[in-house]
PyMOL Python script that loads the backbone (N, CA, C, O; Angstrom):
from pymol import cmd

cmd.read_pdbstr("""\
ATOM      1  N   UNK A   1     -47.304   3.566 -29.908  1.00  0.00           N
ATOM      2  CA  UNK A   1     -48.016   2.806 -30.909  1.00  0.00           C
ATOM      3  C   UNK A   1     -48.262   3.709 -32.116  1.00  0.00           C
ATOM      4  O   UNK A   1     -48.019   4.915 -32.066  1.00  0.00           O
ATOM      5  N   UNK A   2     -48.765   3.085 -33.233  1.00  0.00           N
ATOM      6  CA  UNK A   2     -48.489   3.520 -34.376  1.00  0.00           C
ATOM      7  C   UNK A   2     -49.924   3.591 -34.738  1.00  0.00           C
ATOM      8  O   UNK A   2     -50.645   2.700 -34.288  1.00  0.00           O
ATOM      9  N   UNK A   3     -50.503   4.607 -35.556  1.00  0.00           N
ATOM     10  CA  UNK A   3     -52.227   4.576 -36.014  1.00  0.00           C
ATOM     11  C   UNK A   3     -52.497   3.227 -36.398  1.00  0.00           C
ATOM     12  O   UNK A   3     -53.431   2.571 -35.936  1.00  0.00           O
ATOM     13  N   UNK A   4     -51.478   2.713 -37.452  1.00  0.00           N
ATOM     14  CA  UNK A   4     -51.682   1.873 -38.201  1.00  0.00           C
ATOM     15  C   UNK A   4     -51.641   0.415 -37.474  1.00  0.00           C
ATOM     16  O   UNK A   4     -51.979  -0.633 -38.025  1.00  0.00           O
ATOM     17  N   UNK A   5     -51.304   0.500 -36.523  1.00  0.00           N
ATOM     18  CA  UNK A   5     -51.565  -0.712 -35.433  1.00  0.00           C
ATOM     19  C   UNK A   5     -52.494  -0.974 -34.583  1.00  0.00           C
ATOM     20  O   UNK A   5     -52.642  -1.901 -33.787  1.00  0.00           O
ATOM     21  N   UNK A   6     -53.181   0.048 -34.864  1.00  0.00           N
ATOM     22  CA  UNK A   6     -54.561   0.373 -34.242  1.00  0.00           C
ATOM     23  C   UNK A   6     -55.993  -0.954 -34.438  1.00  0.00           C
ATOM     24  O   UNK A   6     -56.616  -1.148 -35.482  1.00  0.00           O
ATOM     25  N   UNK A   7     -56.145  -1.486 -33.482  1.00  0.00           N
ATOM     26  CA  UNK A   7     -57.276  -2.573 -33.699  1.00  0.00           C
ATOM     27  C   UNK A   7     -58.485  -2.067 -33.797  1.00  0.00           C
ATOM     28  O   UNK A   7     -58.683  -1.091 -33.072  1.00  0.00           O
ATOM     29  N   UNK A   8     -59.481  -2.464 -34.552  1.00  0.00           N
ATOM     30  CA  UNK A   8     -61.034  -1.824 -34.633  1.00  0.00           C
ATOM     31  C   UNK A   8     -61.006  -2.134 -33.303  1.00  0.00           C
ATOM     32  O   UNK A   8     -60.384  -2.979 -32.660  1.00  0.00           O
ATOM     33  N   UNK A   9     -62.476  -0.570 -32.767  1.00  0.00           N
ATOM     34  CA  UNK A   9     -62.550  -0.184 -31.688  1.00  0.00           C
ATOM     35  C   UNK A   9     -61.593   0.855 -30.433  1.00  0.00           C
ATOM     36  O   UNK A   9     -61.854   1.566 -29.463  1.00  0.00           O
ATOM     37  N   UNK A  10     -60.263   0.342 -31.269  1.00  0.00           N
ATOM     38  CA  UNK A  10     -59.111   1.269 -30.040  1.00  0.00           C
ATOM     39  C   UNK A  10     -59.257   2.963 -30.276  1.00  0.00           C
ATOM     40  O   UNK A  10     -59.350   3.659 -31.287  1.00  0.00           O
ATOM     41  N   UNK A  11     -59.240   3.139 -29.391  1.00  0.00           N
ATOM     42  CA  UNK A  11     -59.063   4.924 -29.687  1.00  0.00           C
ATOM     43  C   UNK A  11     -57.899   5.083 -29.538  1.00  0.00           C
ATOM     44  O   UNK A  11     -57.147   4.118 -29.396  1.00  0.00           O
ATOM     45  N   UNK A  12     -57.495   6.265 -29.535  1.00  0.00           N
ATOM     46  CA  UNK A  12     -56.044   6.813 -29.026  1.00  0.00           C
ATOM     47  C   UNK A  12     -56.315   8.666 -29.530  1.00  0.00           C
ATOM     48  O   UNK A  12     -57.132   9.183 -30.291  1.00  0.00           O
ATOM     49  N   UNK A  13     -55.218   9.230 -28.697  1.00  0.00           N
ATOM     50  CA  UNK A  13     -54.802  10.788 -29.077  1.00  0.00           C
ATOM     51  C   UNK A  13     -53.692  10.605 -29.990  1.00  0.00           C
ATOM     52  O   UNK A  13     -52.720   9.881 -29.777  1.00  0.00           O
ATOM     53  N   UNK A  14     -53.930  11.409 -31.167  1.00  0.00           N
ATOM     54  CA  UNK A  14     -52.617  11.716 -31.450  1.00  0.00           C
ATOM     55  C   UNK A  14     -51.803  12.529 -30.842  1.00  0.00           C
ATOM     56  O   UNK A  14     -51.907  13.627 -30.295  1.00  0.00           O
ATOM     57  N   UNK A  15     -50.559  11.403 -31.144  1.00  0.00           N
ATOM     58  CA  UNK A  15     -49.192  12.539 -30.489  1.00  0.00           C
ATOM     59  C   UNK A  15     -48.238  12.837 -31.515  1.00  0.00           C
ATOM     60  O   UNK A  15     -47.281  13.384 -30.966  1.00  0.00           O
ATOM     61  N   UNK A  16     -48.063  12.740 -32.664  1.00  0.00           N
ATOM     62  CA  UNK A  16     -46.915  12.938 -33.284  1.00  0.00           C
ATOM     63  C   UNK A  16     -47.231  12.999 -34.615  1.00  0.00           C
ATOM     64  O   UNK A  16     -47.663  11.875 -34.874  1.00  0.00           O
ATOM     65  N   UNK A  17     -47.265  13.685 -35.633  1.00  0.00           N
ATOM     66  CA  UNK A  17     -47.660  13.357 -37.441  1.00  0.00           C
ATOM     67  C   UNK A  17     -46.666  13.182 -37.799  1.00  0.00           C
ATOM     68  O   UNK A  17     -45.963  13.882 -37.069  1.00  0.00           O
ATOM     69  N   UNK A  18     -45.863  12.533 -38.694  1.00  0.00           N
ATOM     70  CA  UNK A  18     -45.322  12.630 -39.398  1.00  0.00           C
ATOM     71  C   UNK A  18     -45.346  11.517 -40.756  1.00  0.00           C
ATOM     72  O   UNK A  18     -45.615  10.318 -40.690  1.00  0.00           O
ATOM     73  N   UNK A  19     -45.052  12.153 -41.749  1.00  0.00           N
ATOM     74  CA  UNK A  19     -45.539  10.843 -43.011  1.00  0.00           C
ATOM     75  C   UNK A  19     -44.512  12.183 -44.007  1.00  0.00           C
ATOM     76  O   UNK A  19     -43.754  13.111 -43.724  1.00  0.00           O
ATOM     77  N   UNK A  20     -45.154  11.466 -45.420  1.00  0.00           N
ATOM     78  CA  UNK A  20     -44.191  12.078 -46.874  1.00  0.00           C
ATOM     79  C   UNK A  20     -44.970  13.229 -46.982  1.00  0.00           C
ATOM     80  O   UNK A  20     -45.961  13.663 -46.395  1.00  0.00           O
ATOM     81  N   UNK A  21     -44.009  13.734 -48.199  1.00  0.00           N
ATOM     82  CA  UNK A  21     -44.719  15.064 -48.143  1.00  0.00           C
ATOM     83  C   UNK A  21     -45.794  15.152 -49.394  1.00  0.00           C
ATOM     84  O   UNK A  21     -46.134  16.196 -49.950  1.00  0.00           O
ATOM     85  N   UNK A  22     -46.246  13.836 -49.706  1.00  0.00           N
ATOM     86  CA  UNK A  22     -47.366  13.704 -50.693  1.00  0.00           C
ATOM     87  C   UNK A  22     -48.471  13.295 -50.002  1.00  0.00           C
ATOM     88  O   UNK A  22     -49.473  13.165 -50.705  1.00  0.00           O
ATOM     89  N   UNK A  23     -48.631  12.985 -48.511  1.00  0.00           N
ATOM     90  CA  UNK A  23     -49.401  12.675 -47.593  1.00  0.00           C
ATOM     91  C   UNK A  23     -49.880  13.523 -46.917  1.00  0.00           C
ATOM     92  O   UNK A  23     -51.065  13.742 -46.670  1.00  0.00           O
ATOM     93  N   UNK A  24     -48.448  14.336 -46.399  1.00  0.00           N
ATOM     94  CA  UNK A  24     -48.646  15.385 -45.050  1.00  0.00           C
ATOM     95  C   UNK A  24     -49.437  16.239 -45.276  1.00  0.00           C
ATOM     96  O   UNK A  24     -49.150  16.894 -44.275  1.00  0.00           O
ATOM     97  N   UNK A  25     -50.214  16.820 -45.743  1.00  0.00           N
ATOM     98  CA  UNK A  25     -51.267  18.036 -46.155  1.00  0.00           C
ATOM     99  C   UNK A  25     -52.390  17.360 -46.407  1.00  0.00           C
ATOM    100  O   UNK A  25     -53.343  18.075 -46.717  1.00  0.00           O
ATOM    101  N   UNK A  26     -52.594  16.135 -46.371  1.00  0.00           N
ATOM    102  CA  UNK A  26     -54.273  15.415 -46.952  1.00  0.00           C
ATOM    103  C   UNK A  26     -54.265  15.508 -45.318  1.00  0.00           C
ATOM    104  O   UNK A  26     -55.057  16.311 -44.824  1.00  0.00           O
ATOM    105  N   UNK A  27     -53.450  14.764 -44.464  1.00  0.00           N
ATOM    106  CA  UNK A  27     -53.717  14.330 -43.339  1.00  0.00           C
ATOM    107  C   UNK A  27     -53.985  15.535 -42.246  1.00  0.00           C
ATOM    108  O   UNK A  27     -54.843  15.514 -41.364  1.00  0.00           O
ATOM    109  N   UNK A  28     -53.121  16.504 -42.495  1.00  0.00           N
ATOM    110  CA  UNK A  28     -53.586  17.805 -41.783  1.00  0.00           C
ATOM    111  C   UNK A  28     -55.167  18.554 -42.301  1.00  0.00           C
ATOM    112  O   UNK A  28     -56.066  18.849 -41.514  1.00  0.00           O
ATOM    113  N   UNK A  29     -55.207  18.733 -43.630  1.00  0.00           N
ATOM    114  CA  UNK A  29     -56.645  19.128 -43.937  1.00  0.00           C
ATOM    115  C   UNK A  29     -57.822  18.117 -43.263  1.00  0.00           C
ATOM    116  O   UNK A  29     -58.989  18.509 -43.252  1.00  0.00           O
ATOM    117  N   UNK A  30     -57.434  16.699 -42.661  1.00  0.00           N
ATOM    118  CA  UNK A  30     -59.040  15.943 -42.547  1.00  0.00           C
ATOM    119  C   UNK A  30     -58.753  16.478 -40.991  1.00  0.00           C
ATOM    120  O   UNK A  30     -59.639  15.994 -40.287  1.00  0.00           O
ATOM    121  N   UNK A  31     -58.050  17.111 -40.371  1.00  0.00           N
ATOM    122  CA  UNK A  31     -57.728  17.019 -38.736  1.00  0.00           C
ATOM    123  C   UNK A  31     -56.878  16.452 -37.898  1.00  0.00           C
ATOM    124  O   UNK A  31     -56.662  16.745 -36.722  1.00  0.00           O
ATOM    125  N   UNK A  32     -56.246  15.353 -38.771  1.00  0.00           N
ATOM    126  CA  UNK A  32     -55.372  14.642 -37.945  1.00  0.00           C
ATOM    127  C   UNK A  32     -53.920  15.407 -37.871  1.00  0.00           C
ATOM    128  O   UNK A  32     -52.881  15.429 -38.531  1.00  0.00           O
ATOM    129  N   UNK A  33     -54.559  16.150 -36.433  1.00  0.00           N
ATOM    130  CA  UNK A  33     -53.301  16.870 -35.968  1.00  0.00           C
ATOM    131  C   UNK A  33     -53.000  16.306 -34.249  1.00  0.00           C
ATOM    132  O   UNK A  33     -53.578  15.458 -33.569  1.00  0.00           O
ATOM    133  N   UNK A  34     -51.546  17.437 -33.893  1.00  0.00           N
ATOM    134  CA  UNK A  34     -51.740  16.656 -32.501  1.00  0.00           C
ATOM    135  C   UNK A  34     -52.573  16.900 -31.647  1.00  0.00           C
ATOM    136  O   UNK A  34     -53.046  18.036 -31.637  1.00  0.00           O
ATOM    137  N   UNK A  35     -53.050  15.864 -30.598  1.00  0.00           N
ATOM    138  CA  UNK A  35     -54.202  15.969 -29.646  1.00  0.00           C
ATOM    139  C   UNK A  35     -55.602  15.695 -30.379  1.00  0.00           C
ATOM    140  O   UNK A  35     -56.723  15.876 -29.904  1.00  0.00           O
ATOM    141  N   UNK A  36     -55.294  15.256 -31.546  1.00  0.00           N
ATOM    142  CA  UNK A  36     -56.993  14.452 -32.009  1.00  0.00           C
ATOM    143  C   UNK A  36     -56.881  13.304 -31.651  1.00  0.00           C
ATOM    144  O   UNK A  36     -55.939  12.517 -31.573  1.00  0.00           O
ATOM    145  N   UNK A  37     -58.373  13.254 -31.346  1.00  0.00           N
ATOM    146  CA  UNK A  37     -58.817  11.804 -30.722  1.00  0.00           C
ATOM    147  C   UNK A  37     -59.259  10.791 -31.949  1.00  0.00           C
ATOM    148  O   UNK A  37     -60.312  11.023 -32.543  1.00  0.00           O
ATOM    149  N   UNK A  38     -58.641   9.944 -32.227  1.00  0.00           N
ATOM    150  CA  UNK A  38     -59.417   9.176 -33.335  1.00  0.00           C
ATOM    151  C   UNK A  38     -59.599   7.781 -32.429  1.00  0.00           C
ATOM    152  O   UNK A  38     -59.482   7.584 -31.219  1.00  0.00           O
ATOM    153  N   UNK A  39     -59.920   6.941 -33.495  1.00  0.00           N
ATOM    154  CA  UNK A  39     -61.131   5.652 -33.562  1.00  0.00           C
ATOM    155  C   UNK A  39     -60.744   5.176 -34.580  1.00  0.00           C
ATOM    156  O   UNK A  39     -60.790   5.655 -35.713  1.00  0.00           O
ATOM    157  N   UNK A  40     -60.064   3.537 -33.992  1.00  0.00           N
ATOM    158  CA  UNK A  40     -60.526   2.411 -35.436  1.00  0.00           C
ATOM    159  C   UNK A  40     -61.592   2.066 -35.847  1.00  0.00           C
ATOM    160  O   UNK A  40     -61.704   0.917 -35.419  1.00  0.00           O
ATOM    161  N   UNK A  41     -62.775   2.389 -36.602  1.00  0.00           N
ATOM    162  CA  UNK A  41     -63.250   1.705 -36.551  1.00  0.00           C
ATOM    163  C   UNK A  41     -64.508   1.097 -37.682  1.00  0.00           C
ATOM    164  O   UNK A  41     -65.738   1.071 -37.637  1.00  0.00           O
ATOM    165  N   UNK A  42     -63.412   0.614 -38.746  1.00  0.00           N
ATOM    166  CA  UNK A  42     -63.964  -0.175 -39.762  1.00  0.00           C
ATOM    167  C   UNK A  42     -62.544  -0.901 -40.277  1.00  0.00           C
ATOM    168  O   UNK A  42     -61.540  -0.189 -40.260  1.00  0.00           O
ATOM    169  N   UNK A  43     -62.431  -2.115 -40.678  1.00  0.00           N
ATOM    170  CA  UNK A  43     -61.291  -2.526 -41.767  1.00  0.00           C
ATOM    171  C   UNK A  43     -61.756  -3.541 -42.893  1.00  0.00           C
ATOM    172  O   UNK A  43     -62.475  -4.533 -42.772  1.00  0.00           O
ATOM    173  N   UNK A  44     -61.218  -3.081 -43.888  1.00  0.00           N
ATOM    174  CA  UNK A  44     -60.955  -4.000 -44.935  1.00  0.00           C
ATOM    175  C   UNK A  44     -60.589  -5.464 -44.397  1.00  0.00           C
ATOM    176  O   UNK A  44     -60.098  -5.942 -43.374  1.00  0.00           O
ATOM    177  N   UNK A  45     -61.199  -6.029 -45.900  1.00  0.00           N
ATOM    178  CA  UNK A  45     -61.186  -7.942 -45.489  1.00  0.00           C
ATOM    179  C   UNK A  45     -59.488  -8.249 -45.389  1.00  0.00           C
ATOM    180  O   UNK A  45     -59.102  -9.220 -44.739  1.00  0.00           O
ATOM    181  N   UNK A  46     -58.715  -7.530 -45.940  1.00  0.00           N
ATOM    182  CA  UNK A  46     -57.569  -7.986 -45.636  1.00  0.00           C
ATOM    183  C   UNK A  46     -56.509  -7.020 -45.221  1.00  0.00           C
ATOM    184  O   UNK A  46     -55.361  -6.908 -45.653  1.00  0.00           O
ATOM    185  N   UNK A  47     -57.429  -6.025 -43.849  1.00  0.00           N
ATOM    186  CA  UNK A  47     -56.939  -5.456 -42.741  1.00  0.00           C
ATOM    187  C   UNK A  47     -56.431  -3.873 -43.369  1.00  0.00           C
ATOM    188  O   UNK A  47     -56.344  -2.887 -42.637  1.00  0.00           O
ATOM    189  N   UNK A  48     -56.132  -3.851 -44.811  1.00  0.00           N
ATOM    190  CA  UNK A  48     -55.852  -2.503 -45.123  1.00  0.00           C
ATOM    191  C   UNK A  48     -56.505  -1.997 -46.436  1.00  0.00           C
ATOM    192  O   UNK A  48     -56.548  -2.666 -47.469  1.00  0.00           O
ATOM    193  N   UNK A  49     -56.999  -0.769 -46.292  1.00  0.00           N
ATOM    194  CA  UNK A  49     -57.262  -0.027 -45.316  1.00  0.00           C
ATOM    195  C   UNK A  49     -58.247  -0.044 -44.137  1.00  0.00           C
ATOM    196  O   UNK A  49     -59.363  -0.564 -44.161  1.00  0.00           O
ATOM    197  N   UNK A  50     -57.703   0.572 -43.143  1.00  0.00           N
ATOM    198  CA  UNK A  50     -58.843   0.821 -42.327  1.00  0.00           C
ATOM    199  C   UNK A  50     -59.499   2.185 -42.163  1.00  0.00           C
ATOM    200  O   UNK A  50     -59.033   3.188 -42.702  1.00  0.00           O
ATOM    201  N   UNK A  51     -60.670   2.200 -41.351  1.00  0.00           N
ATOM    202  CA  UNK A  51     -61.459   3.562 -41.789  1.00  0.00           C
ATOM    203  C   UNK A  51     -61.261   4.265 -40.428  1.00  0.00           C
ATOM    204  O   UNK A  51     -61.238   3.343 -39.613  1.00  0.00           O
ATOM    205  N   UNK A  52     -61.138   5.199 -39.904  1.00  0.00           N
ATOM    206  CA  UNK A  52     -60.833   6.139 -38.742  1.00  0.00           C
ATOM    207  C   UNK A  52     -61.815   7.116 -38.255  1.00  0.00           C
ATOM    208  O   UNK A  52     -62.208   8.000 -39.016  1.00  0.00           O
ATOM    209  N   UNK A  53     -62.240   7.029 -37.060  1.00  0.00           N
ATOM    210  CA  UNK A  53     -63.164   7.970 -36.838  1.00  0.00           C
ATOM    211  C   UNK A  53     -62.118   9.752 -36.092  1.00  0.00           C
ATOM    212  O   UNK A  53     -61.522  10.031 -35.052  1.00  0.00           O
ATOM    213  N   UNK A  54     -62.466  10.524 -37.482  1.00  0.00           N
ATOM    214  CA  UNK A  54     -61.928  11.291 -36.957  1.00  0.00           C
ATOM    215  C   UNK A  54     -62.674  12.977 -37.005  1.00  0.00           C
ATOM    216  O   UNK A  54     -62.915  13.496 -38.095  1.00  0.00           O
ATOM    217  N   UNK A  55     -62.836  13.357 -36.307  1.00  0.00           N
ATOM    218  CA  UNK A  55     -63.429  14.733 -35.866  1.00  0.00           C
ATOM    219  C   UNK A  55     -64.815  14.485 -36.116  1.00  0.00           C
ATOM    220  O   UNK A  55     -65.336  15.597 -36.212  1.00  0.00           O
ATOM    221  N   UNK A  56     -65.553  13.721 -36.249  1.00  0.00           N
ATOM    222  CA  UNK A  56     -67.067  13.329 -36.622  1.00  0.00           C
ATOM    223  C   UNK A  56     -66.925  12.317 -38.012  1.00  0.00           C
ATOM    224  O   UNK A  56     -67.787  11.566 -38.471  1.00  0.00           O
ATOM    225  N   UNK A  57     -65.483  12.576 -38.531  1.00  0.00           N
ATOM    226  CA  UNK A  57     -66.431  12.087 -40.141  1.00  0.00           C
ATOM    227  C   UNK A  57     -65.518  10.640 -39.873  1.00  0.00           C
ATOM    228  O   UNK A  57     -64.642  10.328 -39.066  1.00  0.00           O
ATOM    229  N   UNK A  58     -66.148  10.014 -40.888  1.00  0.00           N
ATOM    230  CA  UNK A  58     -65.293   8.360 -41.256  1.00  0.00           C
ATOM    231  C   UNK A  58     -63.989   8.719 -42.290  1.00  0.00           C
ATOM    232  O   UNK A  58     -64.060   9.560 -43.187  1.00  0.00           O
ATOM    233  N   UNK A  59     -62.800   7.917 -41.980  1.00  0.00           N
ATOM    234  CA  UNK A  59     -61.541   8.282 -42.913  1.00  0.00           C
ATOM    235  C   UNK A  59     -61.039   7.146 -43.377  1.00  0.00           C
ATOM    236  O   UNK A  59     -60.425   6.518 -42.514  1.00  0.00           O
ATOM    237  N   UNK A  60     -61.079   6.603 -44.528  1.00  0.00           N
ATOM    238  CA  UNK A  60     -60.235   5.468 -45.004  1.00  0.00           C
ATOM    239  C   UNK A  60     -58.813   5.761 -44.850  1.00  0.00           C
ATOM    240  O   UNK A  60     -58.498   6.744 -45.520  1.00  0.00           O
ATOM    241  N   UNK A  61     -58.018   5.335 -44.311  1.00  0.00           N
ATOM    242  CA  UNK A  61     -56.243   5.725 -44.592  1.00  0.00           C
ATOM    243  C   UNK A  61     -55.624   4.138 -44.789  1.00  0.00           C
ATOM    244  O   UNK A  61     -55.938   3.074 -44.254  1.00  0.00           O
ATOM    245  N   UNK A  62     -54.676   4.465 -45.736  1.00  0.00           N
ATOM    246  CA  UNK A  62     -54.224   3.176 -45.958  1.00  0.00           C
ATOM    247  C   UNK A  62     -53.032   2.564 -44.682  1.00  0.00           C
ATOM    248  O   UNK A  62     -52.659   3.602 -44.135  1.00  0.00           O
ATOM    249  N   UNK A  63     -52.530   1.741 -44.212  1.00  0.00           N
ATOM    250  CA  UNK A  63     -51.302   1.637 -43.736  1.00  0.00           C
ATOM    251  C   UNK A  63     -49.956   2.660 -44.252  1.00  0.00           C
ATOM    252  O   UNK A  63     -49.543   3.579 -43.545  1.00  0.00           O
ATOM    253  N   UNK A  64     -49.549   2.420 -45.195  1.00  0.00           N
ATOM    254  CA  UNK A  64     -48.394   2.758 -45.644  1.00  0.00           C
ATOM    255  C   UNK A  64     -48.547   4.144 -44.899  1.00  0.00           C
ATOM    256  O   UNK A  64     -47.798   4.432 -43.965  1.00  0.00           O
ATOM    257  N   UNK A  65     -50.065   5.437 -45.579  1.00  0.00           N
ATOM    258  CA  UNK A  65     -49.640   6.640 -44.919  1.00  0.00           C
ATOM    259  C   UNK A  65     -49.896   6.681 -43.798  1.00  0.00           C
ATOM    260  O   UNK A  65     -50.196   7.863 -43.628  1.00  0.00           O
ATOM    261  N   UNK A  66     -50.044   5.896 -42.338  1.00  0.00           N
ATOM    262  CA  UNK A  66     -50.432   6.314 -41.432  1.00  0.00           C
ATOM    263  C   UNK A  66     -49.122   5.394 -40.381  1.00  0.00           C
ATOM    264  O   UNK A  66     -49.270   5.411 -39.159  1.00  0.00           O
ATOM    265  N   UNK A  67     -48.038   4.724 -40.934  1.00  0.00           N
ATOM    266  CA  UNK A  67     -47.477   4.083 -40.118  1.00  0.00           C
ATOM    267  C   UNK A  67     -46.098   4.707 -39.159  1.00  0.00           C
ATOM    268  O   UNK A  67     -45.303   4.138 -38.410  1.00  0.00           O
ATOM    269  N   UNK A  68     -46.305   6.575 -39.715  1.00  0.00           N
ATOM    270  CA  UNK A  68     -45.417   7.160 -38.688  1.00  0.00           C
ATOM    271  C   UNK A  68     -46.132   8.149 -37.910  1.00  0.00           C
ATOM    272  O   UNK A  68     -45.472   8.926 -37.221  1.00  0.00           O
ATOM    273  N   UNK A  69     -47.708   8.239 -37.932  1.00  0.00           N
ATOM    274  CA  UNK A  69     -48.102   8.510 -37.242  1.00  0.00           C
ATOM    275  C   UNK A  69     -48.519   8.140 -35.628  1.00  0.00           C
ATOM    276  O   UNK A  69     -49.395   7.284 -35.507  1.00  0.00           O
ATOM    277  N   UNK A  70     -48.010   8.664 -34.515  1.00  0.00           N
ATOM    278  CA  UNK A  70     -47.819   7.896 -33.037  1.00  0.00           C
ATOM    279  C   UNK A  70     -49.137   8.603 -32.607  1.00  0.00           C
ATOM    280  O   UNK A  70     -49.675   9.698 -32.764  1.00  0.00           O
ATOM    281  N   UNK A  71     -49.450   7.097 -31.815  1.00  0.00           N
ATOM    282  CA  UNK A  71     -50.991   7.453 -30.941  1.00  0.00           C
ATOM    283  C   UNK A  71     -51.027   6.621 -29.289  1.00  0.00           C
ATOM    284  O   UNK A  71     -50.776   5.520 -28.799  1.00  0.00           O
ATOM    285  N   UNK A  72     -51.478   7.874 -28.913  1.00  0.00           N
ATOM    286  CA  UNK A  72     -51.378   6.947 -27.355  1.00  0.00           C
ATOM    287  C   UNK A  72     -52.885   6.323 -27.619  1.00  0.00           C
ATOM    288  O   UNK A  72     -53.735   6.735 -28.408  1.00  0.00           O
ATOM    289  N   UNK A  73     -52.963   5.016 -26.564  1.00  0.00           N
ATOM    290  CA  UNK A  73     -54.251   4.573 -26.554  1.00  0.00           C
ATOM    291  C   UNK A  73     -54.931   5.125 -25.440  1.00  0.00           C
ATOM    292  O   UNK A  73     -54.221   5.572 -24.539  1.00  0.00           O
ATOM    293  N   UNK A  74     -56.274   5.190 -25.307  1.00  0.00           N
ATOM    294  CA  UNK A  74     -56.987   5.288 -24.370  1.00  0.00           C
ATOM    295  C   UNK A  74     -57.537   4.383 -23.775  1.00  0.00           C
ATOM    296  O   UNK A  74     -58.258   4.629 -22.809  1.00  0.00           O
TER     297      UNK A  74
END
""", "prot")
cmd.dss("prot")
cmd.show_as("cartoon", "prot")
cmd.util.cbc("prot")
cmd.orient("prot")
C-alpha cells in the first residue's frame, strides 16, 4: 500500500521512500524514513491533502508527493 492510500486512522511502517528529487529531502528532514511509524490522521474536505502523524508532530503531505511512498499497515 501506498501512504497516500492511507484512510484516516490507519497506521502503517514505512517500508520504502521514494518520490522526486524536489520532494526527497523535505520528506527525509520531517522523519519519514524507513521503519517510521506514521498515522492518517486528518484530511481535507476533498481528501487531499491529508495530515500524518509522524514522529510526534502533525504533517500535511499532499498526494502527488507521497504516492511512491510504500507502507505496511498495522
Amino acid at each position: 500500500m501506498f501512504l497516500c492510500d492511507m484512510k484516516l486512522g490507519n497506521k502503517g511502517i514505512v517500508k520504502k521512500v521514494k518520490a522526486n528529487d524536489n520532494i526527497i529531502k523535505r520528506l527525509l528532514d520531517i522523519g519519514l524514513i524507513e521503519g517510521t511509524l506514521v498515522e492518517c490522521v486528518l484530511k481535507s474536505p476533498f481528501n487531499d491533502p491529508k495530515a500524518y502523524l509522524i514522529r510526534g508532530a502533525t504533517i500535511a503531505i499532499r498526494d502527488d508527493d507521497c504516492k511512491e511512498i510504500e507502507v505496511d499497515l498495522l
